[in-house]
C-alpha positions, -999 to 999 in steps of 0.1 A, spaced: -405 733 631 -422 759 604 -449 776 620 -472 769 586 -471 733 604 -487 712 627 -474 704 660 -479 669 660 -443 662 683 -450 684 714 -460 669 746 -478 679 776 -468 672 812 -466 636 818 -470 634 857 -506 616 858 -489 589 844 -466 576 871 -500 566 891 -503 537 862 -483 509 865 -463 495 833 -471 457 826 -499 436 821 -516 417 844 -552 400 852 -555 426 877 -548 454 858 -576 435 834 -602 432 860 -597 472 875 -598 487 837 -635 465 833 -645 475 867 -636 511 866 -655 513 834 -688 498 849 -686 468 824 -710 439 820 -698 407 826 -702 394 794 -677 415 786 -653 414 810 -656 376 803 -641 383 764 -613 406 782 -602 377 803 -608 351 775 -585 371 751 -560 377 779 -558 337 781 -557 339 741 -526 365 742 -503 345 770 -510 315 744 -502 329 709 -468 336 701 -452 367 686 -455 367 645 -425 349 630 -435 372 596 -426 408 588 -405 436 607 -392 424 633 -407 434 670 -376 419 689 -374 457 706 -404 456 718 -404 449 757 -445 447 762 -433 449 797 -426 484 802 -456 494 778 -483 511 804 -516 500 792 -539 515 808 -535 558 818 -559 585 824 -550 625 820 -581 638 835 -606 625 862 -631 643 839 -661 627 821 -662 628 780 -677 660 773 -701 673 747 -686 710 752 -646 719 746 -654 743 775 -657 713 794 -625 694 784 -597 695 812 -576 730 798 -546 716 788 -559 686 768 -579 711 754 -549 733 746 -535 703 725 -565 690 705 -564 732 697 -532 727 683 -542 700 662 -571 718 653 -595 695 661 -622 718 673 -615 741 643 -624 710 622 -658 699 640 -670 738 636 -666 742 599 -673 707 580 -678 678 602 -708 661 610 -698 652 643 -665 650 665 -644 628 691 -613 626 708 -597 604 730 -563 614 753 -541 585 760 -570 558 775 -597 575 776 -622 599 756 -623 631 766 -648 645 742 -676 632 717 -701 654 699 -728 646 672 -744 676 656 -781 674 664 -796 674 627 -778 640 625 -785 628 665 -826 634 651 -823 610 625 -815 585 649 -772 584 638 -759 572 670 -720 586 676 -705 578 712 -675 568 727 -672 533 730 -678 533 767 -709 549 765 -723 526 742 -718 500 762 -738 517 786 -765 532 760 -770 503 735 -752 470 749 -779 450 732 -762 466 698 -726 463 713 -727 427 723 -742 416 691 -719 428 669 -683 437 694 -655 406 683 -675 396 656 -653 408 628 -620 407 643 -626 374 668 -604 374 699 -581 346 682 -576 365 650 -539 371 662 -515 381 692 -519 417 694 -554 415 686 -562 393 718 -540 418 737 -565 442 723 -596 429 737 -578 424 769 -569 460 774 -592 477 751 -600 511 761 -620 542 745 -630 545 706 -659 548 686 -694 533 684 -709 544 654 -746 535 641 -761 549 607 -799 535 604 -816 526 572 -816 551 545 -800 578 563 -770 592 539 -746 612 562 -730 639 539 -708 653 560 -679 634 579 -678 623 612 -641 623 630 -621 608 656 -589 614 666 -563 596 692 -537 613 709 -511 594 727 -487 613 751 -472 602 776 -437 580 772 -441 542 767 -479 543 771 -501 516 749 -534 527 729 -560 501 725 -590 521 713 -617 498 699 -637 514 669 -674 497 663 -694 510 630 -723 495 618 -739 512 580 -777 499 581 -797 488 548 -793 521 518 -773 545 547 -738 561 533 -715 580 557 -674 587 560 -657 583 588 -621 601 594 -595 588 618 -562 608 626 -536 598 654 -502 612 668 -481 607 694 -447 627 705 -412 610 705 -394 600 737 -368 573 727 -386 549 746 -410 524 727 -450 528 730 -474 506 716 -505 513 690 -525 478 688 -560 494 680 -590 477 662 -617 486 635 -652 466 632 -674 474 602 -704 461 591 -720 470 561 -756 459 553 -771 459 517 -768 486 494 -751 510 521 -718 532 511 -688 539 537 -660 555 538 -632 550 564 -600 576 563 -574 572 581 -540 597 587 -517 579 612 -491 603 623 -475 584 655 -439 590 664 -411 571 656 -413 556 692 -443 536 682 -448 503 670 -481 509 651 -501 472 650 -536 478 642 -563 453 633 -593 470 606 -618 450 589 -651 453 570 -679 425 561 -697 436 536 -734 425 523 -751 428 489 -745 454 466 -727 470 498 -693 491 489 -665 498 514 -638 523 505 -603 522 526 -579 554 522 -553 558 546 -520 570 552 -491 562 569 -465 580 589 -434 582 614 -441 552 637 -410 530 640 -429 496 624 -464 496 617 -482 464 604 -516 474 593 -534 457 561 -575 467 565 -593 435 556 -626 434 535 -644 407 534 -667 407 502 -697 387 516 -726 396 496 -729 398 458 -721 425 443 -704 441 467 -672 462 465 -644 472 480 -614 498 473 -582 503 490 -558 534 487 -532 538 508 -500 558 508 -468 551 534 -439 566 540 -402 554 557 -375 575 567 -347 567 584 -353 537 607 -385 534 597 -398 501 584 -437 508 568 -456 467 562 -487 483 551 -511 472 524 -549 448 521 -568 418 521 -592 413 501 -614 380 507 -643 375 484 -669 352 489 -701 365 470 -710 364 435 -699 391 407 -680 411 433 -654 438 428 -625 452 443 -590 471 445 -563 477 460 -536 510 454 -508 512 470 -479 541 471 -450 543 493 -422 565 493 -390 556 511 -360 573 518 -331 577 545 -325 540 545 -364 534 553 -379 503 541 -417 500 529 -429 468 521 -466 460 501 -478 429 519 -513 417 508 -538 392 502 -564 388 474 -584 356 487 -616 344 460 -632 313 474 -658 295 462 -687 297 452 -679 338 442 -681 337 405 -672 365 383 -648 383 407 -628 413 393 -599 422 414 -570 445 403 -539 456 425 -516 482 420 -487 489 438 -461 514 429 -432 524 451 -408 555 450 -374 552 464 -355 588 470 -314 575 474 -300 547 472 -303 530 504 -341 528 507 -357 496 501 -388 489 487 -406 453 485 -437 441 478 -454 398 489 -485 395 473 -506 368 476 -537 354 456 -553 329 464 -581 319 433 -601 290 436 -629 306 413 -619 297 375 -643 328 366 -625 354 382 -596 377 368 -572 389 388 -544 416 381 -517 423 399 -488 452 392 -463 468 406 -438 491 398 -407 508 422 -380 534 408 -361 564 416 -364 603 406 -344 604 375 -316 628 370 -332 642 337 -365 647 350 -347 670 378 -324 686 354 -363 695 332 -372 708 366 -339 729 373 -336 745 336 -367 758 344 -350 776 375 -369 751 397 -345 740 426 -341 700 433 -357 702 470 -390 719 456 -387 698 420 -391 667 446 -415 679 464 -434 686 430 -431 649 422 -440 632 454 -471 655 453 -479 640 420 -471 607 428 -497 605 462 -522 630 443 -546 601 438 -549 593 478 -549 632 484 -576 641 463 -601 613 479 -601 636 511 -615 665 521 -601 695 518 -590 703 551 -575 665 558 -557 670 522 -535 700 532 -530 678 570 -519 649 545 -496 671 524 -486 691 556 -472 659 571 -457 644 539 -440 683 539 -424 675 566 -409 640 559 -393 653 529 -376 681 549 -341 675 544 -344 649 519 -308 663 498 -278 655 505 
């Protein structure tokens, strides 16, 4: 790999992992809520959704998951014996070693508001910088805040993604382990962004982290999310899950860079209800996993409230990408959108699956959806299953989409200006995901283009 990369693929030694055993049980259920000090209240929703999970079957719809033998997936593992820590000092030294790599403290020292990272099933670091911690912003892993604030936890935790929502998010809440609790209080604008990010590392191992944000009356804040994982051959499992809860006139941002390795099947739940005059923006991007099915949700609940969705995927080879939004609208005079680019190439296949849902009595709703879809050779695929459900006679809807190839003439413009045909694709696919890039900050922009870099590498011939 170039140096001028990140090292997303490395792993680290793997021998704490062979004292977790692969497979799900109640057992294992019952040790992950005891060894975490749980309530009962909520080991009763672990044990409910476990019921839930051995119930539902496997979705009929999308890429297939026939490969995926949940049996060998380990879902519970632990690196260090250590505590999450408020100092990197204090992170176990080779976990440290790798978040260095990734540049996560880097990150946390120079722009961000506050930091977390989580190593295989548990956090090993969380950090809010005091200015914000005074204001009374509350950032903690999710454990903790269980601990801390369970009065907040239980009121809100499964009430935006239910247990029942679907298979793999019951296996969630059976098995969930580490993420985010995040509180902004009334009136309190965050300007500077707050970050997690989830490294998986160890071969076959399953992440579950559970991410809880709730944006109080006038607050505003942006949350940034990044994962990775390294490649072994052997199938691991990413069935996260995002809670958001936005109250009146408050602003929030959720990025999200999803680097996993082509090992992983990449099944995350996000969602957002959002109150009056509330907006939730969506930008994430999607990378290397094997199949990921991911389509963050917003649920328009107030008037006035808005929503906007941009998202960028890529397939290579043996990559299949279902990515896109739902969009369901319930309020009056609400707006929304939804922009989606993929890029495919290698034989990859990206598909747009999404859902623009206006029920009644939400009058005046203005929805538009863009998808556009670039295809580098000729046996990429590219496809894209909207649905819109309208039952408001007011509302307007617009849906388009577009999917091509890099012309030969626009290369040959490129190359009789001594411009070679790696670097003039490059040039285009730059272009062509410049609207997702430019919504992020600068450092997570040259991570974004870094990784997109590298999936063009070798793109000729």
């Amino acid at each position: 790999m170039n140096n001028k990369h990140l090292d997303y693929t490395r792993a680290d030694s793997q021998d704490y992992a062979k004292k977790f055993s692969q497979g799900l049980s109640e057992e294992l259920i019952r040790g992950i809520s005891a060894k975490k000090g749980e309530p009962k209240w909520l080991l009763d929703i672990r044990l409910q959704a476990f019921a839930k999970f051995q119930e539902m079957e496997m979705p009929k719809w999308g890429p297939s998951l026939e490969k995926l033998d949940l049996d060998k997936i380990r879902y519970y593992a632990q690196a260090s014996d250590k505590k999450s820590a408020k100092n990197w000092d204090e992170v176990d030294p080779q976990i440290k070693k790798t978040f260095e790599r990734l540049k996560i403290p880097e990150a946390e020292r120079h722009y961000l508001a506050g930091s977390g990272a989580q190593y295989e099933s548990e956090n090993v670091y969380h950090r809010l910088k005091d200015n914000w911690e005074a204001l009374g912003v509350i950032f903690l892993d999710f454990d903790e805040a269980v601990k801390r604030h369970p009065e907040i936890v239980q009121k809100y935790f499964a009430k935006c993604v239910p247990i029942t929502d679907h298979k793999f998010a019951a296996l969630h809440y059976a098995v969930f382990s580490g993420g985010t609790f995040l509180y902004i209080p009334e009136n309190v604008k965050v300007d500077a962004p707050l970050q997690a990010y989830f490294r998986m590392n160890s071969m076959n191992q399953g992440q579950f982290e559970h991410t809880l944000i709730i944006v109080e009356k006038g607050a505003s804040a942006h949350y940034i999310e990044g994962c990775s994982a390294p490649k072994y051959g052997s199938e691991s499992l990413h069935a996260g899950c995002v809670e958001i809860f936005l109250a009146e006139n408050s602003d929030f941002r959720y990025s999200s860079v999803e680097n996993w390795s082509s090992d992983t099947y990449n099944l995350n739940t996000k969602r957002a209800i959002v109150e009056n005059s509330a907006k939730i923006e969506w930008v994430g991007g999607n990378f290397g996993s094997g199949v990921t099915m991911l389509y963050p949700c917003s649920i328009l609940k107030g008037d006035n409230a808005q929503a906007d969705h941009l998202g960028v995927a890529f397939a290579g080879k043996g990559q299949i990408q279902d990515t896109g939004a739902k969009i369901i609208i319930r309020g009056k005079n609400c707006r929304a959108s939804s922009v989606a680019k993929s890029i495919s190439k290698d034989g990859g296949i990206s598909v747009y699956r999404g859902l623009v849902q206006i029920q009644n009595p939400a009058k005046n709703a203005l929805v538009n959806v863009n998808c556009d879809a670039l295809m580098m050779d000729n046996k990429s695929v590219s496809d894209t299953v909207p649905v819109i459900k309208n039952s408001c006679p007011s509302a307007s809807v617009v849906h388009e989409a577009s999917a091509g190839k890099i012309s030969e003439e626009v290369l040959f413009f490129f190359a009789s200006r001594g411009i070679d045909e790696e670097t003039a694709k490059g040039i285009i696919v730059n272009g062509f995901l410049s609207e997702v890039v430019k919504t992020l900050p600068l450092e997570f922009a040259s991570e974004l283009n870094q990784i997109i870099e590298m999936e063009m590498e070798g793109s000729i011939g």
